[in-house]
ChimeraX commands (.cxc) that place a marker at each C-alpha (Angstrom):
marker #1 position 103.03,-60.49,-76.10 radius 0.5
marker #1 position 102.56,-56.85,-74.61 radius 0.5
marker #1 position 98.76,-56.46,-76.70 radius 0.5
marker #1 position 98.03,-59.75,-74.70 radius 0.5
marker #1 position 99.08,-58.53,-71.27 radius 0.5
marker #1 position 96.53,-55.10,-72.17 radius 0.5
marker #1 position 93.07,-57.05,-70.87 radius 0.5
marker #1 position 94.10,-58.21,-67.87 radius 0.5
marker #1 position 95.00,-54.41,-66.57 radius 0.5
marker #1 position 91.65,-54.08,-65.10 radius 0.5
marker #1 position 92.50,-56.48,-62.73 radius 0.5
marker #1 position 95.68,-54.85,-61.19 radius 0.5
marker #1 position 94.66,-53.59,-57.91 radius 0.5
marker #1 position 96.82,-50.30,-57.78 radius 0.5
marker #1 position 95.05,-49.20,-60.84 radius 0.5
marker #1 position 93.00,-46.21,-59.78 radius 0.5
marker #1 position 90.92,-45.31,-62.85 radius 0.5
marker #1 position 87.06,-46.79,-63.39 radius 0.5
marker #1 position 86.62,-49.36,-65.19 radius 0.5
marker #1 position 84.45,-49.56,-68.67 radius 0.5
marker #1 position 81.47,-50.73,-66.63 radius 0.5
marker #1 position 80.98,-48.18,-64.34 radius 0.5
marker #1 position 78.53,-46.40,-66.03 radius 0.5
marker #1 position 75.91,-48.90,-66.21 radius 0.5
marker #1 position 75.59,-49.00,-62.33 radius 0.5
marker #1 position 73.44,-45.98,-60.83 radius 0.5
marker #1 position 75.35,-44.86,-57.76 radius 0.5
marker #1 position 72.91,-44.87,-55.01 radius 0.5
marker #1 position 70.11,-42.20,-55.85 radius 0.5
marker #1 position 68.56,-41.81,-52.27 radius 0.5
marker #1 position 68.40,-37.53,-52.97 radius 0.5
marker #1 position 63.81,-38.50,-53.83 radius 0.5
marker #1 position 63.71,-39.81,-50.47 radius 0.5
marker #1 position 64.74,-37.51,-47.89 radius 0.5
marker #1 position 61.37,-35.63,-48.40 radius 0.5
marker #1 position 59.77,-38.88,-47.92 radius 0.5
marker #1 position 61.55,-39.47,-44.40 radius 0.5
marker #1 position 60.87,-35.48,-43.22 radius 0.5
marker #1 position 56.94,-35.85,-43.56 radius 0.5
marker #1 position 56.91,-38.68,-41.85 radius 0.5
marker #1 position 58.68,-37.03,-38.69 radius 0.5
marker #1 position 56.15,-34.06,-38.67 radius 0.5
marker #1 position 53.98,-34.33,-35.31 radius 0.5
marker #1 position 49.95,-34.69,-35.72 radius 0.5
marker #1 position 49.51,-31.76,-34.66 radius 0.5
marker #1 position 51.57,-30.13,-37.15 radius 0.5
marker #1 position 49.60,-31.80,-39.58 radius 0.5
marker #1 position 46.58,-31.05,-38.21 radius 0.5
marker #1 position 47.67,-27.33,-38.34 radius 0.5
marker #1 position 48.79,-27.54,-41.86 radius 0.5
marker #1 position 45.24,-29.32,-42.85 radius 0.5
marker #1 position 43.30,-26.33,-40.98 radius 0.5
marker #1 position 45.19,-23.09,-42.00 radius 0.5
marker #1 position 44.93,-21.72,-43.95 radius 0.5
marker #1 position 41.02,-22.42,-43.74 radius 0.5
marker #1 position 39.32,-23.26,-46.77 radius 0.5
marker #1 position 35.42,-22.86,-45.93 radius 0.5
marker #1 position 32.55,-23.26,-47.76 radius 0.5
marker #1 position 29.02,-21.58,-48.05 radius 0.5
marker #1 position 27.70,-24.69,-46.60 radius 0.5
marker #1 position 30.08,-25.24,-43.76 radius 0.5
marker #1 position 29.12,-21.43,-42.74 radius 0.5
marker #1 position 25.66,-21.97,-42.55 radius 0.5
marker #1 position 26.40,-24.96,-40.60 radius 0.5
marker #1 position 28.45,-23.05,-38.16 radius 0.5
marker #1 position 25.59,-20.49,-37.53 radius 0.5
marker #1 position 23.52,-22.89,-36.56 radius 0.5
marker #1 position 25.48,-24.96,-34.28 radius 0.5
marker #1 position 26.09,-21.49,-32.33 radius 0.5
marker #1 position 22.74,-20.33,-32.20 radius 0.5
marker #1 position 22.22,-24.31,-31.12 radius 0.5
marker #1 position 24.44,-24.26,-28.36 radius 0.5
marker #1 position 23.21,-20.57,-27.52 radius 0.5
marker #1 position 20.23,-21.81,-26.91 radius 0.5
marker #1 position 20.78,-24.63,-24.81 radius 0.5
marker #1 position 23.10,-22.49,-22.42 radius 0.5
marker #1 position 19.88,-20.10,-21.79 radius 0.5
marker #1 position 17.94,-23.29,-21.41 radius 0.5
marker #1 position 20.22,-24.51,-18.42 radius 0.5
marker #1 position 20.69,-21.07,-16.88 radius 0.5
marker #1 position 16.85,-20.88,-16.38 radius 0.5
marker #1 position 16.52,-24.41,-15.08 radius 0.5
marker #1 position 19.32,-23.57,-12.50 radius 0.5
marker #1 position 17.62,-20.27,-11.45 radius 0.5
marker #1 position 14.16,-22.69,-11.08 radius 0.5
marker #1 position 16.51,-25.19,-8.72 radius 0.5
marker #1 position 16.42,-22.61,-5.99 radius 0.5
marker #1 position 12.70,-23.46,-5.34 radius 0.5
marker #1 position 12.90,-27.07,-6.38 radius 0.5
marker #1 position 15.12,-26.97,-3.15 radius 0.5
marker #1 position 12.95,-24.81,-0.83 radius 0.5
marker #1 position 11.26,-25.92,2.12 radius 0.5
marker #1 position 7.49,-26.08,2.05 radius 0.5
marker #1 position 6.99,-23.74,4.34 radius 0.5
marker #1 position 9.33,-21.31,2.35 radius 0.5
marker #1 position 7.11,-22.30,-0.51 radius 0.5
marker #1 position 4.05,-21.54,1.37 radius 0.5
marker #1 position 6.04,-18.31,2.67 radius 0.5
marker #1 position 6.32,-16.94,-1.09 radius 0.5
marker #1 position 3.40,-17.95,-2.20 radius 0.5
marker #1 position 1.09,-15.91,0.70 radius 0.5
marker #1 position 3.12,-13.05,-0.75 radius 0.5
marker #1 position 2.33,-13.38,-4.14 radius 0.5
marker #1 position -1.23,-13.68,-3.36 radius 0.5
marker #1 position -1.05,-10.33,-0.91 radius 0.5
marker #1 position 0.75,-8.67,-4.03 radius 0.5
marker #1 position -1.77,-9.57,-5.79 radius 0.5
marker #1 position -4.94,-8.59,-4.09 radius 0.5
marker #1 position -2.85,-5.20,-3.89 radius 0.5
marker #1 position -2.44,-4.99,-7.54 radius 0.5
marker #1 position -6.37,-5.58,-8.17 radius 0.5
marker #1 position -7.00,-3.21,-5.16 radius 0.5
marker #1 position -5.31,0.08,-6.68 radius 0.5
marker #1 position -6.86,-1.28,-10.12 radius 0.5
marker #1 position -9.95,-1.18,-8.76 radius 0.5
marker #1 position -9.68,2.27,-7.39 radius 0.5
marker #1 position -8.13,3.18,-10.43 radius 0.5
marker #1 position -11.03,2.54,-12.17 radius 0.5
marker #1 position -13.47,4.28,-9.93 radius 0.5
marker #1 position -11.49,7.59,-10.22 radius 0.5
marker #1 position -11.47,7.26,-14.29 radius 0.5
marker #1 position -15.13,6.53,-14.05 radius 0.5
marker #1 position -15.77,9.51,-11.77 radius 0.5
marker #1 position -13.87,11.73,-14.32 radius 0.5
marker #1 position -15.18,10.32,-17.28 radius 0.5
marker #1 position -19.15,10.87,-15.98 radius 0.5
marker #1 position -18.22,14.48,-15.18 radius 0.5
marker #1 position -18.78,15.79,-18.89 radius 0.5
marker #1 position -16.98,19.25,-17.05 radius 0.5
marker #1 position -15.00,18.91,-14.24 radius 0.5
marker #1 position -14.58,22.18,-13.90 radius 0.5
marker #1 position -17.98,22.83,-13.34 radius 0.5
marker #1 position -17.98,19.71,-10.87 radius 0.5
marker #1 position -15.28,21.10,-8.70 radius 0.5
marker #1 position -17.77,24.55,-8.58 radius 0.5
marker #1 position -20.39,22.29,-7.62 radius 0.5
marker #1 position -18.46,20.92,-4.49 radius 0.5
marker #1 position -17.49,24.09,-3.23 radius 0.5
marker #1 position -20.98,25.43,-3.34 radius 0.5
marker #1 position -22.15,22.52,-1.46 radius 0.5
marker #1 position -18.99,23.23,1.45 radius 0.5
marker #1 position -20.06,26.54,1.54 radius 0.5
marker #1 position -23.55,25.83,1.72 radius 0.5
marker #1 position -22.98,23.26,4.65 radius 0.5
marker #1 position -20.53,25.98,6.49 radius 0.5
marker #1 position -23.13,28.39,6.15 radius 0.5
marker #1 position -25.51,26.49,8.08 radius 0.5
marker #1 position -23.14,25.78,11.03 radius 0.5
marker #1 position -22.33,29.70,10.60 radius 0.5
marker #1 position -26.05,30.45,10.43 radius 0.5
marker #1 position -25.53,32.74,7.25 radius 0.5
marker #1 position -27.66,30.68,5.17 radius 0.5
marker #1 position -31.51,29.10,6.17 radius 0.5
marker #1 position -31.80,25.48,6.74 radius 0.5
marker #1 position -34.39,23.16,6.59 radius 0.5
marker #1 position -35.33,19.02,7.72 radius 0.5
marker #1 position -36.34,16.88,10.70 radius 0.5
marker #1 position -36.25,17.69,13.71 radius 0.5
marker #1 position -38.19,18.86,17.37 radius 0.5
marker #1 position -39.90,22.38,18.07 radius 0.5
marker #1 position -38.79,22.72,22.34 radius 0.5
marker #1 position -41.67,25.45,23.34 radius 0.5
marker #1 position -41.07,27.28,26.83 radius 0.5
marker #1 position -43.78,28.72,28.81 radius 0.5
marker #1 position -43.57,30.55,32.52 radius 0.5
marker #1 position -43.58,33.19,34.47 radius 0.5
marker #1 position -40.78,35.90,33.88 radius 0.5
marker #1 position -38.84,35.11,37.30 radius 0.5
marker #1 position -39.82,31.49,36.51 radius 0.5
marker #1 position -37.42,31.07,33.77 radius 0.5
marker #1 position -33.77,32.31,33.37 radius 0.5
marker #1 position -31.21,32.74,30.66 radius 0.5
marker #1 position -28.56,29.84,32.60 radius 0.5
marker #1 position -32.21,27.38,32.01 radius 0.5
marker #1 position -32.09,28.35,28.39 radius 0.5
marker #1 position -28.65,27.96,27.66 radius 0.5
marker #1 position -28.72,24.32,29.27 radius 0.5
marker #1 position -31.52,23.41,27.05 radius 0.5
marker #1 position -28.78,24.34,24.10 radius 0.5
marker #1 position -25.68,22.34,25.52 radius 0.5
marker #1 position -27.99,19.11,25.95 radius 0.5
marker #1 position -29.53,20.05,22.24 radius 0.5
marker #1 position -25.97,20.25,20.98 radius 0.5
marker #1 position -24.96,17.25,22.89 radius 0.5
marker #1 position -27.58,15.34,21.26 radius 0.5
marker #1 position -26.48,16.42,17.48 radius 0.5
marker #1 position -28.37,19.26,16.62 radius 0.5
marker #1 position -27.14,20.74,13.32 radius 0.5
marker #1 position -29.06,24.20,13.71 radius 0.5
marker #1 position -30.91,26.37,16.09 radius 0.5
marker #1 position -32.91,29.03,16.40 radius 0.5
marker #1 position -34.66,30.65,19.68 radius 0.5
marker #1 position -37.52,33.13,18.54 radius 0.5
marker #1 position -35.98,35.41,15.84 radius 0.5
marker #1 position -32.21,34.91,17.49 radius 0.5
marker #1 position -30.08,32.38,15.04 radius 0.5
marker #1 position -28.07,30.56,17.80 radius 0.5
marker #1 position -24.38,29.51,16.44 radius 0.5
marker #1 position -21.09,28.50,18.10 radius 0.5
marker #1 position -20.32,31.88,19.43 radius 0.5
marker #1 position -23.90,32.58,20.97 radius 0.5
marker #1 position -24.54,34.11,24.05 radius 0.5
marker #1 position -27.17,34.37,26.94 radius 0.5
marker #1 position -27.43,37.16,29.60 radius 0.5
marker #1 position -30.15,38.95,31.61 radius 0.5
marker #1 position -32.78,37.66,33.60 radius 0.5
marker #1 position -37.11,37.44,33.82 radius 0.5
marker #1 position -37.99,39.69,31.28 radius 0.5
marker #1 position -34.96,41.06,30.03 radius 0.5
marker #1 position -33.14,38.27,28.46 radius 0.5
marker #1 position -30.98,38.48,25.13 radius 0.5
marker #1 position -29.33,36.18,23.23 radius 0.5
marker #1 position -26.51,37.73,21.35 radius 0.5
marker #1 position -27.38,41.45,22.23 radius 0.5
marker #1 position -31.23,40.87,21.13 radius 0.5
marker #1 position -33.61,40.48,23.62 radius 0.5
marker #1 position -36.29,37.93,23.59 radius 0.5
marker #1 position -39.24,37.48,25.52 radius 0.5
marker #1 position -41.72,34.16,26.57 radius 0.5
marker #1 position -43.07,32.13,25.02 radius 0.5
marker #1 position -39.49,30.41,24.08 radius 0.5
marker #1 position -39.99,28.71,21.23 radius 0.5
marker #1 position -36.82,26.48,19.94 radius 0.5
marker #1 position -36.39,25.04,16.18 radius 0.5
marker #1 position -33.95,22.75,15.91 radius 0.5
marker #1 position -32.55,20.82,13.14 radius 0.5
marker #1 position -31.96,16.95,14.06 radius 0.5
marker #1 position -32.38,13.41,14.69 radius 0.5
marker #1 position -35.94,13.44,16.76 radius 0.5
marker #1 position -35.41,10.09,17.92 radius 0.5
marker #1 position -32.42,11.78,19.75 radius 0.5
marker #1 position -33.08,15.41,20.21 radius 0.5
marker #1 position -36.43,14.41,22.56 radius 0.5
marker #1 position -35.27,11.87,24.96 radius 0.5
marker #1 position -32.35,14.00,25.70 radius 0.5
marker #1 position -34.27,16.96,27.14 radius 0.5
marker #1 position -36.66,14.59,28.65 radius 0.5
marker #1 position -33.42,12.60,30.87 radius 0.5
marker #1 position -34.39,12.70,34.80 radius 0.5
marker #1 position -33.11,15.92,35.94 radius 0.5
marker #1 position -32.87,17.41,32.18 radius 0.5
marker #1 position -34.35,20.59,31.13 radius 0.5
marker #1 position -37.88,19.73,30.87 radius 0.5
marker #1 position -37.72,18.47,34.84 radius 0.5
marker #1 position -35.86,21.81,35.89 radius 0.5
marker #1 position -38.37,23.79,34.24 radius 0.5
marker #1 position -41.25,22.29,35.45 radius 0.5
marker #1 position -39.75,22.93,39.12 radius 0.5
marker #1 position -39.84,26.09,38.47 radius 0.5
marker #1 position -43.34,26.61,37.35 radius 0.5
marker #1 position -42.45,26.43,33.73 radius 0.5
marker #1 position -43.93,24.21,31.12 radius 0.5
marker #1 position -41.70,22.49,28.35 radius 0.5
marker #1 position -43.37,20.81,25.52 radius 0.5
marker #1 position -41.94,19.43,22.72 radius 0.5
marker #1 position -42.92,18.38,19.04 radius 0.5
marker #1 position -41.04,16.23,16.53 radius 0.5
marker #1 position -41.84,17.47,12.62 radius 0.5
marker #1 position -40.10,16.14,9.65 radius 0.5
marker #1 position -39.73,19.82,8.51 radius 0.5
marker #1 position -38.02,22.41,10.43 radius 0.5
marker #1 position -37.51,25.64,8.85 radius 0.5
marker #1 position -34.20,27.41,10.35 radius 0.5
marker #1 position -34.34,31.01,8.50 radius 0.5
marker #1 position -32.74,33.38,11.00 radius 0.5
marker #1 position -29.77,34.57,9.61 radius 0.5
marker #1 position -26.64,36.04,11.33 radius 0.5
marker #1 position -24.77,38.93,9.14 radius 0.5
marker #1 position -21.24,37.13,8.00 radius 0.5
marker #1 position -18.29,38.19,9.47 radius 0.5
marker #1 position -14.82,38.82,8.27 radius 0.5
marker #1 position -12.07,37.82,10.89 radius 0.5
marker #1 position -10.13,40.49,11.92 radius 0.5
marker #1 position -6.51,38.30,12.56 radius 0.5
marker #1 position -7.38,35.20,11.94 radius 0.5
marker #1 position -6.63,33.83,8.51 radius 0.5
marker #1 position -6.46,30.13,6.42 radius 0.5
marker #1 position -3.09,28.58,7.02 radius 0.5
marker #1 position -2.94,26.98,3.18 radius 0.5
marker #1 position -1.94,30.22,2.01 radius 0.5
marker link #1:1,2 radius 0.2
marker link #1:2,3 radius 0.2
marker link #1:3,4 radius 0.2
marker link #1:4,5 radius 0.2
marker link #1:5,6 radius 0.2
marker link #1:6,7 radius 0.2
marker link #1:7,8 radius 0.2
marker link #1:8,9 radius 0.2
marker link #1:9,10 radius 0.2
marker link #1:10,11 radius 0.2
marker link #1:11,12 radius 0.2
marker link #1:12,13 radius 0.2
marker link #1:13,14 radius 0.2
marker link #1:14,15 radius 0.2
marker link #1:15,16 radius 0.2
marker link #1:16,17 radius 0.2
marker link #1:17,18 radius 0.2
marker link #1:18,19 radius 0.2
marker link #1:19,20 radius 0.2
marker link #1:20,21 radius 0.2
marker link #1:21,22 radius 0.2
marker link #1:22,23 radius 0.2
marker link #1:23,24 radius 0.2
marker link #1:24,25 radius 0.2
marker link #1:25,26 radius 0.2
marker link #1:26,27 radius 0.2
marker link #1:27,28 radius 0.2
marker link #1:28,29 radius 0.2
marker link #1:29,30 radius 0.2
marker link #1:30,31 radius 0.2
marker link #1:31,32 radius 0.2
marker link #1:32,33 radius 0.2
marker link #1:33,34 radius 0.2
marker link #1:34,35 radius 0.2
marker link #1:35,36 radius 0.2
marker link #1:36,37 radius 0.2
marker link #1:37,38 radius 0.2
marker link #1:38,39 radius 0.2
marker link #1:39,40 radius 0.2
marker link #1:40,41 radius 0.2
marker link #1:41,42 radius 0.2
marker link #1:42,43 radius 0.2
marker link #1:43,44 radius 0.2
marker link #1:44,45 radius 0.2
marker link #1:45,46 radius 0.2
marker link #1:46,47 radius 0.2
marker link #1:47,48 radius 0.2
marker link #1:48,49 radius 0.2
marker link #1:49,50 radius 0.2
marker link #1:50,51 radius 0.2
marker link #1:51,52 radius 0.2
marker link #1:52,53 radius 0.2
marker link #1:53,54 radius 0.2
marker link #1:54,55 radius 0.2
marker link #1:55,56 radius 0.2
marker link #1:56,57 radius 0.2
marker link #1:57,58 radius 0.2
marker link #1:58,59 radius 0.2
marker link #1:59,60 radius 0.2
marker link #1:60,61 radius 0.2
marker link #1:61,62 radius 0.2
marker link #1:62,63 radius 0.2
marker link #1:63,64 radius 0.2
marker link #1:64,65 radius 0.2
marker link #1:65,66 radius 0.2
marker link #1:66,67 radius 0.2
marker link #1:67,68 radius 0.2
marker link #1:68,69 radius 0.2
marker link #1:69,70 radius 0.2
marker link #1:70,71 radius 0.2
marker link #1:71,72 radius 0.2
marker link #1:72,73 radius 0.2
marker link #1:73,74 radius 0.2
marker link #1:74,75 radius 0.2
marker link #1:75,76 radius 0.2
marker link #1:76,77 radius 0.2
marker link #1:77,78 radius 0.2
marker link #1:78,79 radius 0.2
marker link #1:79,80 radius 0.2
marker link #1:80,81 radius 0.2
marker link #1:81,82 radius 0.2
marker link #1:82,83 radius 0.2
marker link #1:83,84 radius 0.2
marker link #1:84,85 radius 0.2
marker link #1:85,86 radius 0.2
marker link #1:86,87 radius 0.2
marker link #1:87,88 radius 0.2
marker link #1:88,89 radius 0.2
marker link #1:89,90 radius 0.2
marker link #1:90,91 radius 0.2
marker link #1:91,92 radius 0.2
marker link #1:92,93 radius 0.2
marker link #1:93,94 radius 0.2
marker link #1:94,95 radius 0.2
marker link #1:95,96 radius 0.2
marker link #1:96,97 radius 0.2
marker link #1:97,98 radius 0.2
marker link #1:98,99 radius 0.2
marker link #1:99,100 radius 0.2
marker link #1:100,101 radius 0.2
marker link #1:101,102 radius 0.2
marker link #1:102,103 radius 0.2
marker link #1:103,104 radius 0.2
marker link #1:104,105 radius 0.2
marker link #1:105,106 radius 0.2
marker link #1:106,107 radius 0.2
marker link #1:107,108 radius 0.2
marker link #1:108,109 radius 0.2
marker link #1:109,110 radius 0.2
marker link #1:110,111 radius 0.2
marker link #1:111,112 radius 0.2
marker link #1:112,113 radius 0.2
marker link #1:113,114 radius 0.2
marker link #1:114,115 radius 0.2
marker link #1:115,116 radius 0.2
marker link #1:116,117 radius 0.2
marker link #1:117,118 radius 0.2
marker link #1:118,119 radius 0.2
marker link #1:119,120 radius 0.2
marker link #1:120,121 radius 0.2
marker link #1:121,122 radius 0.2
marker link #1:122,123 radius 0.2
marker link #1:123,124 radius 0.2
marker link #1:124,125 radius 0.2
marker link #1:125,126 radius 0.2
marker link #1:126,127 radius 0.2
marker link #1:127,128 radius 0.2
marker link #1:128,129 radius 0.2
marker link #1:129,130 radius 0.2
marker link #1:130,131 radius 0.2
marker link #1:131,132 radius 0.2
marker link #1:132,133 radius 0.2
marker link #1:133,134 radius 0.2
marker link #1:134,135 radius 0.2
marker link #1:135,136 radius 0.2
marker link #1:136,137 radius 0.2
marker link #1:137,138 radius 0.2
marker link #1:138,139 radius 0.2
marker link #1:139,140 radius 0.2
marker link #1:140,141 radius 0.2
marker link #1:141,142 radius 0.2
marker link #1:142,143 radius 0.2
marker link #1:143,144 radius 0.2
marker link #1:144,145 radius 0.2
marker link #1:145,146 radius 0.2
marker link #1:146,147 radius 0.2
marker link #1:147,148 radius 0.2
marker link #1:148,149 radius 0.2
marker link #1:149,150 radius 0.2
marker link #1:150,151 radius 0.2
marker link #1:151,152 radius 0.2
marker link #1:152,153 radius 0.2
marker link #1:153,154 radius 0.2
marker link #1:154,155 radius 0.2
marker link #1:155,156 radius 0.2
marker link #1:156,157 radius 0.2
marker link #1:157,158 radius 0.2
marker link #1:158,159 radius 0.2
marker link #1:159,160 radius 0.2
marker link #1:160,161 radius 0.2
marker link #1:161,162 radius 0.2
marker link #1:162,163 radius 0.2
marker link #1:163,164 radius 0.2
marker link #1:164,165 radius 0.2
marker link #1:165,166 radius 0.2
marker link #1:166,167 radius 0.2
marker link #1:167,168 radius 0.2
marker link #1:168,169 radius 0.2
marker link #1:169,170 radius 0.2
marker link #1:170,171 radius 0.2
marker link #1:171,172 radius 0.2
marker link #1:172,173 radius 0.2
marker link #1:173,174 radius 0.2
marker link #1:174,175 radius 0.2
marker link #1:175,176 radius 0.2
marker link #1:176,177 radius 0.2
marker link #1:177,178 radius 0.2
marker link #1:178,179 radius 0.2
marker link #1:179,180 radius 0.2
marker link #1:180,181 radius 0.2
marker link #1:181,182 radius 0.2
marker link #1:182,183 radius 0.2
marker link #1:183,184 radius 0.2
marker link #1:184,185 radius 0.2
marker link #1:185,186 radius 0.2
marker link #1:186,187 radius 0.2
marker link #1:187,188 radius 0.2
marker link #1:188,189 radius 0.2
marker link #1:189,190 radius 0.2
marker link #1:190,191 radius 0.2
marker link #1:191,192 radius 0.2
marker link #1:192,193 radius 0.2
marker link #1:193,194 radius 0.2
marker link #1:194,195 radius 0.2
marker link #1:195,196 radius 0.2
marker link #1:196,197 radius 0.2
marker link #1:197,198 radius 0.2
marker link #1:198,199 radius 0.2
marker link #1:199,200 radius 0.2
marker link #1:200,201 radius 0.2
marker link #1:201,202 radius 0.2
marker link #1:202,203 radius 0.2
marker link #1:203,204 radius 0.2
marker link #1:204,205 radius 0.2
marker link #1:205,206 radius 0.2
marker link #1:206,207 radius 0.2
marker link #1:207,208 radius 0.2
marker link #1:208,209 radius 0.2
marker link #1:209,210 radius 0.2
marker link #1:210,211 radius 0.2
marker link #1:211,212 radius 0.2
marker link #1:212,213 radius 0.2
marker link #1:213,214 radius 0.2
marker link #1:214,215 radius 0.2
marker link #1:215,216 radius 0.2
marker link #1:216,217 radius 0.2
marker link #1:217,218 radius 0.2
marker link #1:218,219 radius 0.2
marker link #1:219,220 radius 0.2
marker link #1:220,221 radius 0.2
marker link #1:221,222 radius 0.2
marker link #1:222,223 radius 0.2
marker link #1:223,224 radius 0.2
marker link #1:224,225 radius 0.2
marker link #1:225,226 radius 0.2
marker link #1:226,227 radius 0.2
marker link #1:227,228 radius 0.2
marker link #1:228,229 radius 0.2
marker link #1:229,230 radius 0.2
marker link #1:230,231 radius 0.2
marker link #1:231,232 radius 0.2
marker link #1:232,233 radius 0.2
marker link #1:233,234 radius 0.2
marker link #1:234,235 radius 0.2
marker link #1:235,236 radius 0.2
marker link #1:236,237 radius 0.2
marker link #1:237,238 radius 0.2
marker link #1:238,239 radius 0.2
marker link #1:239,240 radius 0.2
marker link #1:240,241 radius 0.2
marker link #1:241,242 radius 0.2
marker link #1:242,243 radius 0.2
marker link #1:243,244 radius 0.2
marker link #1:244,245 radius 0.2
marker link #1:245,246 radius 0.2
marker link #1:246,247 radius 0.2
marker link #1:247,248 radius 0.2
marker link #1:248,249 radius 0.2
marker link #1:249,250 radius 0.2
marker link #1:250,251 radius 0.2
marker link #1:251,252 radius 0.2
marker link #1:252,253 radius 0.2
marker link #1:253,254 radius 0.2
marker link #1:254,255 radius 0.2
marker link #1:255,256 radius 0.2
marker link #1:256,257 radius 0.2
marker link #1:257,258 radius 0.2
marker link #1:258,259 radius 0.2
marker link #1:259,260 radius 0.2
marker link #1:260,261 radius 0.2
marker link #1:261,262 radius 0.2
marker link #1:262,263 radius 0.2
marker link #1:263,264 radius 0.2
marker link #1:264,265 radius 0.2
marker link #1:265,266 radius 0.2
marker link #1:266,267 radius 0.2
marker link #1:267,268 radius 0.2
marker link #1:268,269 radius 0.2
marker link #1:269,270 radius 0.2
marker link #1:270,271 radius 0.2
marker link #1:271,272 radius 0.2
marker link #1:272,273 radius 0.2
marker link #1:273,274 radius 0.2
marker link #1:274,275 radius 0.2
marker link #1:275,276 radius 0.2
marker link #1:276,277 radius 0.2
marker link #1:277,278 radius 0.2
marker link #1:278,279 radius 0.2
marker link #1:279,280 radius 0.2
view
């Protein structure tokens, strides 16, 4: 009777040990999962991150990337010169007219000093020696300061003023008015008888015993003077001039325009004593 009662022990509920099936039921293996459930509570952007780092680039996707930059380089130049350009797309016209007289003065400024430029660089380039040149110049001053000096003789157009009278008849005050109105009328060079007559000349005596500069001279008068005719005559023939005083006086006054009037009185050249250039 007690091997009977043995196979219904499994069924006594104080009995605390596992029964012979046990085994062949898997107790609940949910340990695979829990990776499962933490992956899907990862944020996007912790994916996103994960995907991106670390980076895993290509050759191909680094060209790409140079080019897209140099791309969008580009276009950002692009746009910063179109906005600079939107300052005159705004403008007023007369602004616009404004800036464009001054580009047009600038301009003819530009070709101006171009032009001159130019000239200079062609004056240099004729003169094979510019030294020589510059000598060339100066001997051409000096020549001209010469003649106003009366150091050197002087020749061209001009009137011969020939004075005839009596000794009382004519007096050194008539003969230096006929120079002031010669001078007045642009005579370049004088010369009374042998007497060069300069800046510095002057006229004293009376009838028969007038000098010019210390020398005496005696009648007839006879004046060369370097000129203009067409200006030198009518002002000594002006009413009340020097060729009507004269003739009050007894004294004749004839004049003759030549195209060549040799000046060759010469004055000895004098050193100043005090006076001296101011460029040194």
């Amino acid at each position: 009777m007690s091997n009977d009662a043995n196979p219904e022990t499994p069924e006594n509920p104080d009995d605390d040990r596992p029964t012979p099936s046990a085994p062949d039921t898997p107790a609940a293996p949910v340990a695979p999962a829990a990776p499962a459930a933490s992956e899907e509570q990862r944020t996007g952007r912790q994916r996103l991150a994960a995907g991106l780092w670390p980076p895993r680039v290509s050759r191909a996707q680094l060209i790409v990337a140079v080019l897209l930059f140099v791309l969008g380089l580009g276009l950002a130049i692009q746009v910063r010169s179109t906005s600079d350009n939107s300052a005159l797309r705004g403008a007023r016209q007369e602004d616009l007219v404004r800036i464009l007289d001054e580009l047009d003065d600038r301009t003819q400024r530009l070709e101006d000093e171009k032009a001159r430029l130019e000239t200079q660089r062609s004056e240099l380039e004729s003169s094979s020696d510019q030294a020589e040149e510059a000598r060339k110049q100066t001997q051409e001053k000096e020549q001209q300061l010469g003649i106003l000096a009366g150091t050197v003789a002087a020749e061209g157009p001009g009137i011969t003023l020939t004075i005839r009278g009596a000794a009382a008849a004519v007096e050194s005050d008539m003969l230096l008015d006929a120079i002031q109105e010669l001078r007045a009328a642009g005579a370049e060079a004088i010369q009374v008888n042998d007497v060069r007559v300069v800046a510095d000349s002057y006229f004293s005596g009376s009838g028969s015993d007038i000098e010019i500069d210390g020398t005496k001279v005696a009648a007839p008068y006879v004046f060369k003077v370097i000129g203009k005719p067409e200006d030198l005559e009518p002002a000594l023939n002006i009413p009340g001039g020097v060729v009507q005083t004269l003739e009050k006086e007894q004294a004749t006054a004839t004049v003759a325009r030549s195209q060549k009037i040799v000046v060759d009185a010469l004055r000895p050249a004098k050193r100043p004593d005090y006076a001296q250039s101011s460029s040194q």
